[in-house]
N, C-alpha and C positions, 0 to 999 in steps of 0.2 A: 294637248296633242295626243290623240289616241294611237293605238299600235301603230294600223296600216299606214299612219297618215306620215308617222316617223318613218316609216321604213321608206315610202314613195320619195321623202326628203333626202333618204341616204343616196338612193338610187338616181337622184338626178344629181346629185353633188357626184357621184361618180361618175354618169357620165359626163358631166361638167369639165373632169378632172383627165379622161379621155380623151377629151376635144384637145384641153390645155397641152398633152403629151404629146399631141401631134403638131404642134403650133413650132415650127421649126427656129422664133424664138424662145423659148422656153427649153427645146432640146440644147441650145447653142450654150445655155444659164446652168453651171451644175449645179449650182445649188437649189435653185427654184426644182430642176429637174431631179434631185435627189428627194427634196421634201412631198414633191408631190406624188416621186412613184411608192415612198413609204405611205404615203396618207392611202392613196391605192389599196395598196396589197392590205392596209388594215381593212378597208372596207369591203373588200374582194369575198371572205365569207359570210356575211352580213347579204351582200346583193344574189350570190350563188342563191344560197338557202331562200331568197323573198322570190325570186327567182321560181323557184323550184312546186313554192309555196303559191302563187299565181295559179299555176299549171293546174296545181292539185286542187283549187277548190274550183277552178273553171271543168274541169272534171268531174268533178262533186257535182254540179248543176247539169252538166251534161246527163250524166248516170241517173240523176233524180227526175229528168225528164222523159228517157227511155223508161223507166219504171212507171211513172205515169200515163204514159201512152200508150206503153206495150200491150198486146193483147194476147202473144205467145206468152205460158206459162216457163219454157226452158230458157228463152230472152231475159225473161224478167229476173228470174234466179241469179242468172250470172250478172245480170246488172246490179243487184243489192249484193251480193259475193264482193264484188269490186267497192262497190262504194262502201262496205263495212270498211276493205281494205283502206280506201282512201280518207275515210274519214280521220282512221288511228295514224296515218301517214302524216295527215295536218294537226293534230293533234302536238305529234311527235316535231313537227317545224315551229310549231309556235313557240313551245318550249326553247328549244335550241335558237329559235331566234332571240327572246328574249333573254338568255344569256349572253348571243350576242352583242345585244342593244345596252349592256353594264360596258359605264367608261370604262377605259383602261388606264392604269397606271401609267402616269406619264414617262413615268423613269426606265418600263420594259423596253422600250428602242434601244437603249443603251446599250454600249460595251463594256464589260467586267473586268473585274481582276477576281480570280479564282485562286483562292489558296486551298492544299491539301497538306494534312497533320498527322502522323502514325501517333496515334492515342495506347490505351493499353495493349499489351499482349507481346512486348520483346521484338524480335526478329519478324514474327508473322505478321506483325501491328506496319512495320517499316513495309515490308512486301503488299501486302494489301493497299495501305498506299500509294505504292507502285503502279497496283492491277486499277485504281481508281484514275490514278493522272491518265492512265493509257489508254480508260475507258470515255471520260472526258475530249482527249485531244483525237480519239475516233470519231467522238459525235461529233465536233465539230467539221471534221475532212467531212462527215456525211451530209453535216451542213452547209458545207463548202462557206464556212465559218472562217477567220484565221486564228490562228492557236500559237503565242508566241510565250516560249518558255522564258521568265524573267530573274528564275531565282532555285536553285536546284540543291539540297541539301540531302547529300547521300547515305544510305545504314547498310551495316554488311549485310553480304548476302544479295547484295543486288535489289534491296528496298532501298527507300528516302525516308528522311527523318521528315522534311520539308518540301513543298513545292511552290510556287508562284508561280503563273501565268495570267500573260490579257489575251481574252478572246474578245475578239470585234467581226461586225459584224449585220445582220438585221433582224432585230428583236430578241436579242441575246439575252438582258436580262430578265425580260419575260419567260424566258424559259426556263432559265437556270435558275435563278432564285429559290426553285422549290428544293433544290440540293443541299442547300445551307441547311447544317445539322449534323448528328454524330451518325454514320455510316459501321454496321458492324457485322462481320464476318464471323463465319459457322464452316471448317472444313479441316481436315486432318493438313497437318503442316508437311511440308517434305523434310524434317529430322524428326519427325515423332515415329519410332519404330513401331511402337503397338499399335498403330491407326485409331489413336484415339481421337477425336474431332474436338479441338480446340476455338475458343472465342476470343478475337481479337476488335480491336475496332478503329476507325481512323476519323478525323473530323475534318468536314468541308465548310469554308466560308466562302459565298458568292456577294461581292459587292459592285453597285456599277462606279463602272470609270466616271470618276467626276474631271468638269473641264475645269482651266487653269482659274475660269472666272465664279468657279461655284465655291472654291476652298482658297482661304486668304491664308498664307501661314507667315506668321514672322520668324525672319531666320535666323534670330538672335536666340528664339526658344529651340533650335535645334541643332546636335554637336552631331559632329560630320568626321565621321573616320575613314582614315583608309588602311586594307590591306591586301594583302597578294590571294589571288583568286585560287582557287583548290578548284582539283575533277578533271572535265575535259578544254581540252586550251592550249594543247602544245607544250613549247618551251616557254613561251610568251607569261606562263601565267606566273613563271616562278622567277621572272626576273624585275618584274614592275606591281607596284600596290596599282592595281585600277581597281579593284572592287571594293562596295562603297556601303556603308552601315551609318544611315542617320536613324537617331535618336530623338524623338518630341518629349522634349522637356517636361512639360507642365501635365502630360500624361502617360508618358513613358513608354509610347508606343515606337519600335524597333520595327526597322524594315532593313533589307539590304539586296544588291542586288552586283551581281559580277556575270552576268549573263556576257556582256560584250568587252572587246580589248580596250576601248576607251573609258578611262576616267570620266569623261567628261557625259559621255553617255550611260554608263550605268550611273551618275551620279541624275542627270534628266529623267532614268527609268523609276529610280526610288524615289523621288522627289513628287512623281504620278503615282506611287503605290503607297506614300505617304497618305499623301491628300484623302484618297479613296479613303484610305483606312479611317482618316479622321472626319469622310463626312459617314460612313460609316457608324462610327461610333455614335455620330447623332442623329443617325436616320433610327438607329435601335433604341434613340432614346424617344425619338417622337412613338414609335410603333408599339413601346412598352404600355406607352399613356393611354394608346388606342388600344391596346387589348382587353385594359381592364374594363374598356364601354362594350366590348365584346369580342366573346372567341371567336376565333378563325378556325375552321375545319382544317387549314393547312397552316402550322405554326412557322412563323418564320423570325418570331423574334428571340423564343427560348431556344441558344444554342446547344443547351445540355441535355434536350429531349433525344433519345434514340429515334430516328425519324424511319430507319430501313435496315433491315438484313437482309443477306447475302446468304445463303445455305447452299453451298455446294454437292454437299451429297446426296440432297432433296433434288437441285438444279432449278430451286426456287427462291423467288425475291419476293420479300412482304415490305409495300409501305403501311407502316404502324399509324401513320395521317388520317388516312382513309379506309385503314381495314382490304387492303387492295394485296391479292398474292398471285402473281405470275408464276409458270412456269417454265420458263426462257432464261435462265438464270444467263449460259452460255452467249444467246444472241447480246443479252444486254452488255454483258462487260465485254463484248466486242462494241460494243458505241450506241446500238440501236436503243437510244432512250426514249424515242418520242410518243409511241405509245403508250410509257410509266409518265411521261409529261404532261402528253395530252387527260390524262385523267387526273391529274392534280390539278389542271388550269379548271378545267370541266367543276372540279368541286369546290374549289374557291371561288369560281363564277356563283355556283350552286348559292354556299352560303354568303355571299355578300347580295344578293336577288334575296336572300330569306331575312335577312338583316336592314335591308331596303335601304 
């Protein structure tokens, strides 16, 4: 099947999927109605751009026939003027289509669990992963995401030592994933008297939420504590153990969670941020196997690669990925990630098309 003929397939599959959206049963069906408006919106920049790309070579022949015709010398100029234009226009879709036209990751639909970690540097290490959970739980309100805090571990000074959160959502962990890595800050601290610019750093893990049917655990390999929740909670927190720290045995992976007043529910939220973790663990091991067949331009399996700094008094951010340096420092850690995102997805499209 050559290019155009794939793209003309996409394009009736969506309008296909149009017709089926109006079909007032299928509206009445969420779930048929949920699958099909995600298949949608995947397909939606793939048709725009073919789209777009139609336009521009029926153009292309239009302009090439005025130039053959014409007999005005000023005519004719402006007609090859345009069609130079239009040519590097189609030039420029076909590319961006065929990054398009690379499957996607089955697993980007997902919803995650996001954990953040003040790594080195004291007090500013905590704070920073402060500015990080805040910068997070902004892009998702921009993404009209939801962002539900699961697990909050606080440092003086008004940092965290720890965070947990699920963000859910559509195509969540397509986006985020590229997050995962060690995050490191460049800026003078507010107790450092001489203004000297200190380097701190925090680490981010993005994994998708696994369902109950993807991760089997036996609960015989897992010991289950309770105790009384610390932070914010009222009175309530210091009169009852609801929050809840299970332990996986056979690898010793530690989760907890006291987010809510019931036992019985923070005991359900950790038992999901278990799971995660543990298919986790083996999604890193399948991805280890695959990198050594080849590099990825965006690493997601080494979690000890510095992936991005922060320079505040630059009011610049460099992803170390792709050699990529904004100077937005401010917008971003107010939440605006999607144009550091959209260029991560762009270059891992990039090299998985050069990887074939």
């Amino acid at each position: 099947m050559n290019f155009l003929d794939k793209l003309q397939e996409v394009k009736e599959r969506f309008e296909q999927i149009n017709e089926q959206l109006s079909d007032p049963a299928i509206m009445s069906d969420q779930v048929k109605l949920i699958k099909l408006s995600k298949e949608r919106s995947n397909l939606l920049d793939i048709v725009s751009a073919y789209d777009e790309y139609v336009d521009v070579v029926k153009n292309i022949k239009g302009n090439q026939e005025v130039i053959d015709a014409a007999e005005e010398k000023e005519l004719t100029e402006l007609a090859e003027l345009e069609l130079e234009e239009l040519k590097a226009r189609r030039n420029e879709l076909e590319e961006k289509i065929k990054l398009l036209l690379i499957p996607k990751d089955p697993q980007d639909d997902q919803d995650v669990i996001l954990e953040i970690r003040a790594g080195t540097g004291g007090d500013e290490a905590g704070l920073f992963a402060g500015d990080l959970l805040r910068m997070y739980t902004r892009f998702a309100e921009l993404k009209g995401w939801s962002a539900e805090l699961m697990d909050l571990n606080e440092a003086t000074m008004g940092g965290i030592k720890e965070a947990v959160m699920a963000v859910r959502g559509d195509g969540i962990y397509g986006m985020l994933k590229y997050e995962s890595g060690v995050h490191r800050v460049q800026r003078v601290p507010a107790t450092e008297a001489s203004g000297r610019v200190h380097t701190s750093a925090a680490s981010v893990v993005v994994m998708p939420e696994v369902d109950d049917v993807e991760v089997e655990i036996d609960m015989n390999d897992v010991r289950v504590d309770t105790y009384r929740a610390s932070g914010a909670g009222g009175q309530h927190v210091n009169k009852t153990d609801s929050a809840i720290r299970m332990t996986h045995i056979p690898t010793g992976i530690v989760v907890q969670c006291q987010d809510e007043r019931s036992q019985i529910k923070n005991r359900q939220k950790a038992l999901k941020v278990l799971k995660t973790r543990l298919y986790d663990a083996k999604l890193r091991e399948q991805e280890s196997e695959i990198s050594e067949q080849r590099k990825s331009i965006v690493k997601s399996g080494d979690r000890s690669d510095k992936i991005r700094t922060y320079n505040y008094p630059q009011n610049r951010v460099t992803d170390h990925r792709i050699g990529l340096t904004l100077y937005n420092l401010t917008n971003i850690m107010d939440g605006n990630l999607q144009e550091l995102i959209e260029k991560l997805q762009m270059a891992d499209r990039t090299e998985k098309l050069k990887n074939g």
